[in-house]
Each structure stands twice: as structure tokens, then as C-alpha cells.
Steps between C-alpha positions, in 0.01 A plus 500: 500500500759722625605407919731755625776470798284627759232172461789297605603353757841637699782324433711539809234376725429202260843441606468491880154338430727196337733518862157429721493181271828448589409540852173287504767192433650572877135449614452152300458218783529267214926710470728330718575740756887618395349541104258703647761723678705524201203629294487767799835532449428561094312800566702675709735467164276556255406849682849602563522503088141677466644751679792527347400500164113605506499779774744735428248653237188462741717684753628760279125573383376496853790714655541781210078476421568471112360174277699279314273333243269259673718616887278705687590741781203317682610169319805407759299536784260240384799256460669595828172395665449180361900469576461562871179245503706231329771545689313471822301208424876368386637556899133379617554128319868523590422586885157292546539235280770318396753585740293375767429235267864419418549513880271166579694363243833558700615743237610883716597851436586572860507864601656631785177494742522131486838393477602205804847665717722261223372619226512848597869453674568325080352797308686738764822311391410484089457886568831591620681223258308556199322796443644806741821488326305619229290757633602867474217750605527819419355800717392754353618863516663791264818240485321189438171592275233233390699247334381350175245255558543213170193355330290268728787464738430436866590743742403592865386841618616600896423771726774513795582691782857581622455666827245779419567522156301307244573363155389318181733214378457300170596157484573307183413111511795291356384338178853270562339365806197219382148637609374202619716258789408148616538469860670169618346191579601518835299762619179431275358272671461286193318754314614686152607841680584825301572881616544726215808776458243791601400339836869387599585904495183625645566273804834630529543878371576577869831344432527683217426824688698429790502840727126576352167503618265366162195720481345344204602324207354336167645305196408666212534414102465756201411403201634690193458571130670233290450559171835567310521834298755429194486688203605249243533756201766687717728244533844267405426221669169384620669246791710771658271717571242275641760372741574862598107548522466171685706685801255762511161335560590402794390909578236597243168670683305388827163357388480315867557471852464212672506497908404264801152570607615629843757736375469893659289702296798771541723287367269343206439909394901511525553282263206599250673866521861341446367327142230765417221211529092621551327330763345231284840344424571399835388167582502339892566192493441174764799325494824486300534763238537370197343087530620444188848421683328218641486295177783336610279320815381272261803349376660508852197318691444126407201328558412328114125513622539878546571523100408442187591138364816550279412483130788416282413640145460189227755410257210541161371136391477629150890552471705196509778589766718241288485676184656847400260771539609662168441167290133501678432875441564410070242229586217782680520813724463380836338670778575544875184589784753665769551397772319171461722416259844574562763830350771218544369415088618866414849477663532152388438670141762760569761239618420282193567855247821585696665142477360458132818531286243602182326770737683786341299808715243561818329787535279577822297780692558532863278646715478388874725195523556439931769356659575163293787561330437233206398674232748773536791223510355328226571827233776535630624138378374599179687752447791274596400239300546798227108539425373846420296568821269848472320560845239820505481554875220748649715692745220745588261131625364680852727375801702289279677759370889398675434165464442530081832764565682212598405257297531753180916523671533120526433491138637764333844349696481189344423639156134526440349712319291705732249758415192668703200534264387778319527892679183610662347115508530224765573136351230273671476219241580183582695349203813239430642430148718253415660489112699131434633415138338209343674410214485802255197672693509676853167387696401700765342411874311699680318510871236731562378586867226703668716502825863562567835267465532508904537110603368602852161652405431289219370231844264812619353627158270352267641604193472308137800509286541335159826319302460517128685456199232667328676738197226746469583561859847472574569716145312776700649433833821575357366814299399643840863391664623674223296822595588456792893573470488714180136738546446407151131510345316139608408374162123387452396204770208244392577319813665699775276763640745713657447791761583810440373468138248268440398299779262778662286602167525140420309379818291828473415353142418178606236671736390664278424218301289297745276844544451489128382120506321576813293771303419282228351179732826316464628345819808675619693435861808599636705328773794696638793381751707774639669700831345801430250693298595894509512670162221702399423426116501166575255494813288698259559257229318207722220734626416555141524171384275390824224731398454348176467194634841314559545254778840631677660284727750684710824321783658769578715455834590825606376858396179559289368821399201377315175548671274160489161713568488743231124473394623461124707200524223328696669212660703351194825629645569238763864583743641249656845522724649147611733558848623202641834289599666592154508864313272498196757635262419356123336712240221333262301653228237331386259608188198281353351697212219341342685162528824555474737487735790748545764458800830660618714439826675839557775651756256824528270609723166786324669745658631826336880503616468034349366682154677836468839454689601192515636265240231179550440215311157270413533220284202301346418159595327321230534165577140372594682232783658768637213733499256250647773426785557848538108590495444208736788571816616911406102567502257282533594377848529903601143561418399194666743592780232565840750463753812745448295730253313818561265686343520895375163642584337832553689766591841316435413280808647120472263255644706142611299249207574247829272710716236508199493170466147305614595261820489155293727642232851327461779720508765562275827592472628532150885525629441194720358275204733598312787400770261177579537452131857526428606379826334128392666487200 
């Protein structure tokens, strides 16, 4: 049965289907109220990268009328539109809800309209202290054209008059100056007051334009293409020119304007004209441009009952804190459920390889790594310690990109061997090897991850990693390191299914497989854990193997292309996508075929860039403990999960399973058990 593209669902508003999860978390009265802003606060994020990333194409299609594969002419006006109605309903919760909410609470964004004589006498006085000495508009004529307008920078729009002459002045907000101020306690009245950067300037542009009248102003926001344009075959050095590219992006192509709902239509067509936007791009917003700033209210405000109860992730009970992780990885592999269980294991192993006088090499993938400087110092005091350290770091990892720059510099200075994967490919396994001499025979360590070496997310992501001294495994993690640096052939993996060679037809296989079984009466289902389901042959792959008769299970958090009512498939395909207090970020594939049971954990999403150009990893797990624990809280619980899970139906519609759900049914949260779970240990 052949499905082609145009059966599928669209990917792109999959995606901003996934963000009105997002957003149904800032309407949870079961959220404290500052998680529930900061989930506002997410998708404000999460669409400044859709845009940056996803509608440059839509808006090329749409503004030149020619088709890009599966992008429409017609195709980015359907996404616009469901963009404007999220982003409404976004300012609707934000106005209506909880910051009236937050309000009773004695938690304020005060405007201007409210503001008591001191506070507006103190944000008067912050003005001219803190943020005029910054502010240089510029008015615009032959001598002083538009000035460049940076990448989702703030700026204010203002018609003046001087005498009878008018003008349009642009005014650049000061990223030096913080967005968001506390107001003293003095003149709060006991209450948590804030005023953000935006409404400290509106209320006093008249100083600004001393000697003008103000006719009509608006902030305003653009948002541009992001997407770095590097032609790796055509170059020395893959670092330099990303860091010369870097300095560009900032400027790449409009794809969106935002503006303040009350801002002159004259001066809204102004600015569409000055970054050669359509209509549909401009969006009017009520209230700050750009919430996402406000992610920082959260942390600012206290109030414990207003968040979530602080989880601290669990050292694992299985691994003896009092007993070096190496000598317990010869006894078993050892597996981590992050962040229930806690990354500290995996830098405790990396501290235990770099003091290790036997510990003769590391070698480690870096992806996205945050702020925590650990790691990084770690290899570094290997190579001190006069260890052969190799690091393969992904400089081309989306909005990472300086910080892997700098961290590839910090290294190479103290002697590491640095290299950047293979031309043409991003490096998005998760891998760590570690070779120590025992006696006449090098043993090798390895960790394997579905989720990145970044201390900070590790507490927000579920993610399952692994520690093994397994040879079959860490033989072939160091084949692939060794690909990695030299290009050279892969030899033949029995283990290792690696992307982009065997990991796609291998999964397509296994598919395959279960159809065949399904055909002859054997029983054949499929469980699969990942972010995203997007590439074609494999969407078909399932439909197939659901018409014969195999029971698919599907958690898939964010974008989904497969339909669930195709009349062939008849029901056996079931979706699910879990949103809730942590991101869903492991990948599981699960195969019973006629009694057997097949399972990999795997740094890969199905989607075509995870199989074709990326460098990904999925490693078998064969152990039945580990499978059964894996089944039981990586699965199991998500199917069961009635609470934070929804429901793909017709028409690529999620239902909320919580809404479903007859009156006398108990709810259930898989995350929260989970947390429940680990937190009692």
C-alpha cells in the first residue's frame, strides 16, 4: 500500500499544534500560577525559533508564489493563521488570566496607568539614571536612513512634530539595561511590584523628545531568518567561518513583525514596507512585545506556593555512591532515568577517568552543553594530567553555535585534540569513551545518552542514558569516534545502528518485519518514544505495518505527520503527546515480534534530517531488567498517562485524554508518579 506526501499531515502546523499544548499548561488551575506564566513565557520562545527556522521557506513560497516540496504558496497562509490565533489566545491568558490572577496573589506588572506618585516619581528617576544614557533615536531622513533593526531586538517606533514639521524616529531598546525592574519595598505597599524596560520608556519618551509633540508611537520586534548558510566543502576552517557567519544572522530576512495592538496603521504599513513583509506577517499584539522576556518574573517573584515544589534529581539506588563507578560498570551496565535520577553519576564518571592514573584517553561528543563549566574543566585536566583527550564538538548545534566555538577554543588551548564531525553531517550522538590499561589489556568505558551532556537540562528532560563496559559496544563506539575524526569507511556494526547508514533501513526493516508477522496471524506491536515523527518512508512504514494488522503505539511530543484516521490503518495506530512540567525528550523503540522482544534507546528523532544528516546513535538494550524497567516508566506509564497526555485524532486535532476521561476516573500524571516515585526514595 503505497501513502504519498499529500495524505499527510503538515508538518509546520503539527509544530504550532505542539505550542497550544504548551499553552494549555498556562491554563492548568492544578500549575502554580508563576509555572503557568513561564509556560506562557515558553511559547513566546518556542515561536520566535519557528519563525526563525520554519518560516523563511513558507514565506519565500507565499511571497514569490513558487512550491518548495511539501511548501505551498497557499501553505504559509494556513500557518500564519493558526499563528495569529495562538498568539492571541497567548495575550488573552496573559491579560485575563493570570496576571489578574498573579495580582490577588500580591505579585504586579505595574504599567504606567496605575502607578502611585512614588512609584512614578522612582521609574522617572531609574529613567534618567539608567536607561536614557543609553538611548539614541535616530530620525529619519536622506542623512539618517532606517537603521538596521537586529534579530528580535526591541525597538520603539515615534511619530513627532517639531513645529510644523513631522518626523519618524526609531528607537533601539538597550539589551545592557535588564528588561524586567523590581520596584522597592517602600513604595509597594507590601506587594511583589514589577514595571518592565518597555513601559519605563513609554511613560517617559517625552523626555526623550524634549522640544516634540509625540503623535503616535509603538514598540515593535522583527523577527528574522536564522538559519546559518556555510558551505562546508568551500572551506579551511569550519570554526572561523561560523564565527564570521554568527555576526551576520543577526540580519538574515524579515519573516515577522511584531507591534503593540494600538500602534498607527500608517506606521504598522511603514514598517511592513521598510522589511518587505505581506500583511499576514504583522502581528498586533496586547501587551509587551515579545512575553518571552518575562521568563525572568518567575525567578524574581517569591511566593513557594506560587511554584512548583523543588525536585532535586536522585543520586541512583542501584549505584553504590561509595564504590568507583568504573569497578561497578565491569560488574553490569548501569542505567540512569533523567532527571529522576541524577547526571551528577555521569560527571562523577568523568572526574573518576580524569584522576585515574591508568585512564590513558577520553573521548566525547558535545552537543548542547549550557553554562556549567564542569565538564569543559574536567578535559581540560586531562589533558594536563597528560591523557589523550579527543572531543568531536557539533559547532553547527542550532543557537549553540558560539557557545560550542568557545568551548572548541578552550580546548584546542590546552591541547586537545579537537575536531567537528564529518563535512556535510551534524554530530548529534550522545557518546563518552574512556580507554584505561589493565595490566597488558586496554578496557574501554563507555556512556551512552539519548539527551545532551548539559548539567542544567539534564533536571528538565527525561532522558535515559546508559554506562557500560560492554566490548561489543564500546569496540564500536570507538570505530564511530574514529569515523568521526578520519571520514574513514564504518566497518560492519552488529550492535550500533548508526544514522546516516544503517539506523533508518534498519528501523524501516524492523517494520517491516512486524507487517510480515502481522500477515501471517502472528502477534506483532510496536511501541515508539520520540520528539518528533517527520520523515516520510518511515510514516509510511507504520501505515503499512498498521494495515496488516500491527498494534502501533505512538508518544510523540511534538510534530506528527501521520494521520490517525486513514480508513486503512483502522484504529491500530494510536498517537499520544505527553506536555507537562518537564520536556518529554527520550527516544524508545520498542519491537515485539511474535514473542520476542527487540529494544533500543536512541539520540534520534524519525525524522529525515535525525536519519540522513546527522550522525545519531541507537544502541540495543537486551537486558530483560532493564527492558521491563524501561517498558514499565519510559512507556507504560505514558500510555496510561490521562492527565498530561493528549490524543491525535481526526483531522490532526489533539483531544486533552484529561477532558476524555469519564467523571469517576482517577487521573494521572506519568511525570508526577514518576517524581512521587523517586522523590520517596
Amino acid at each position: 500500500m503505497k501513502i504519498t506526501s499529500p495524505a499527510l499531515l503538515d508538518r509546520d502546523l503539527s509544530i504550532l499544534s505542539f505550542n497550544a499544548r504548551v499553552l494549555s499548561l498556562a491554563q492548568r488551575d492544578d500549575y502554580p500560577l508563576l509555572e503557568r506564566l513561564r509556560f506562557l513565557c515558553i511559547v513566546s520562545n518556542n515561536l520566535d525559533e519557528f519563525f526563525e527556522v520554519r518560516m523563511p521557506l513558507q514565506m519565500e513560497a507565499h511571497q514569490q508564489r513558487v512550491m518548495h516540496g511539501p511548501v505551498t504558496a497557499n501553505s504559509c497562509e494556513q500557518i500564519a493563521s493558526m499563528a495569529h490565533t495562538l498568539v492571541a489566545k497567548q495575550y488573552q491568558l496573559f491579560n485575563d488570566a493570570l496576571m489578574p490572577a498573579l495580582a490577588e496573589q500580591g505579585v504586579h506588572l505595574v504599567s504606567g496607568g496605575v502607578r502611585t506618585p512614588e512609584q512614578t516619581t522612582w521609574v522617572a528617576n531609574y529613567f534618567k539614571r539608567e536607561v536614557l544614557p543609553f538611548l539614541m533615536p535616530v530620525s529619519l531622513d536622506p542623512s539618517h536612513p532606517f537603521p538596521q533593526v537586529a534579530n528580535k531586538s526591541l525597538n520603539f517606533i515615534v511619530r513627532i512634530a517639531i513645529g510644523h514639521e513631522e518626523k519618524i524616529a526609531i528607537v533601539r531598546v538597550p539589551r545592557v539595561v535588564p528588561r524586567l525592574v523590581q520596584l522597592p519595598h517602600a513604595i509597594s505597599k507590601g506587594q511583589q511590584c514589577f514595571v518592565s524596560l518597555t513601559s519605563i520608556i513609554r511613560a517617559n519618551l517625552h523626555v526623550l523628545f524634549d522640544g516634540a509633540r509625540i503623535l503616535h508611537f509603538s514598540q515593535f520586534r522583527v523577527t528574522r531568518n536564522s538559519d546559518l548558510e556555510v558551505d562546508e566543502d568551500d572551506m579551511s576552517n569550519l570554526r572561523m567561518a561560523l564565527r564570521e557567519e554568527l555576526a551576520h544572522r543577526q540580519y538574515g530576512e524579515a519573516v515577522r513583525l511584531e507591534v503593540t495592538h494600538e500602534c498607527d496603521d500608517a506606521l504598522a504599513e511603514f514598517l511592513l514596507r521598510q522589511f518587505n513583509l505581506p500583511a499576514l506577517a504583522l502581528y498586533r499584539v496586547n501587551g509587551p512585545v515579545n512575553l518571552g522576556r518575562l521568563i525572568q518574573l518567575p525567578d524574581m517573584a517569591k511566593g513557594d506556593h506560587l511554584k512548583f515544589v523543588p525536585f532535586q534529581p536522585q543520586w541512583p539506588q542501584h549505584i553504590n555512591k561509595n564504590i568507583l563507578l568504573l569497578a561497578q560498570m565491569r560488574e553490569r551496565d548501569l542505567l540512569i532515568h533523567q532527571p529522576f535520577e541524577s547526571f551528577e553519576v555521569v560527571i562523577q564518571l568523568l572526574e573518576e577517568a580524569v584522576k585515574d592514573e591508568y585512564v590513558l584517553a577520553i573521548r566525547m561528543t558535545i552537543y548542547r552543553t549550557g553554562a556549567d563549566p564542569r565538564m569543559l574543566l574536567l578535559l581540560q585536566d586531562a589533558v594536563r594530567r597528560g591523557k589523550e583527550v579527543l572531543v568531536v564538538v557539533e559547532l553547527k548545534a542550532r543557537f549553540d553555535e558560539e557557545a560550542n566555538i568557545n568551548w572548541a577554543e578552550a580546548l584546542e588551548a590546552t591541547g586537545a585534540q579537537v575536531v567537528y564531525g564529518v563535512v556535510g553531517l551534524k554530530t548529534h550522538a550522545k557518546m563518552l569513551l574512556i580507554m584505561r590499561r589493565e595490566g597488558k589489556v586496554i578496557h574501554r568505558y563507555g556512556h551512552l545518552s539519548t539527551g545532551n551532556y548539559n548539567p542544567k537540562t539534564t533536571k528538565m528532560y527525561t532522558d535515559w542514558s546508559m554506562l557500560t563496559a560492554n566490548a561489543d559496544l564500546t569496540r564500536e563506539m570507538e570505530a564511530v569516534f574514529r569515523h568521526l575524526t578520519s571520514e574513514l569507511p564504518l566497518p560492519r556494526m552488529r550492535h550500533l545502528l548508526v544514522a546516516p547508514f544503517t539506523l533508518h533501513a534498519s528501523m524501516i526493516r524492523q517494520l517491516e518485519k512486524a507487517q510480515r508477522l502481522a500477515r501471517q496471524g502472528k502477534p506483532a506491536r510496536v511501541i515508539a518514544k520520540m520528539n518528533a515523527l517527520t520523515d516520510v518512508p518511515l510514516t509510511e512504514a507504520l501505515i503499512r505495518a498498521a494495515a496488516a494488522g500491527v498494534e502501533i503505539d505512538l508518544i510523540i511530543r511534538g510534530a506528527c505527520i501521520l494521520p490517525v484516521d486513514l480508513p486503512a490503518i483502522k484504529g491500530r495506530i494510536r498517537v499520544r503527546s505527553i506536555v507537562g512540567r518537564l520536556l518529554e525528550h527520550s527516544r524508545v523503540f520498542y519491537f515485539e515480534l511474535d514473542g520476542q522482544v527487540h529494544m533500543w534507546l536512541s539520540s534520534a528523532d524519525w525524522m529525515s534530517r535525525n536519519m540522513v544528516r546527522r550522525v545519531e546513535l541507537a544502541w540495543p538494550v537486551t537486558d530483560s531488567g532493564m527492558q521491563q524497567r524501561i517498558m514499565q516508566e519510559g512507556l507504560q506509564l505514558y500510555l496510561d498517562d490521562n492527565l498530561d497526555g493528549w490524543a491525535l485524532a481526526e483531522q490532526g486535532v489533539y483531544k486533552a485524554l484529561r477532558e476524555l476521561a469519564p467523571e469517576d476516573a482517577t487521573l494521572q500524571s506519568c511525570q508526577q508518579v514518576l517524581l512521587t516515585q523517586y522523590h520517596s526514595l
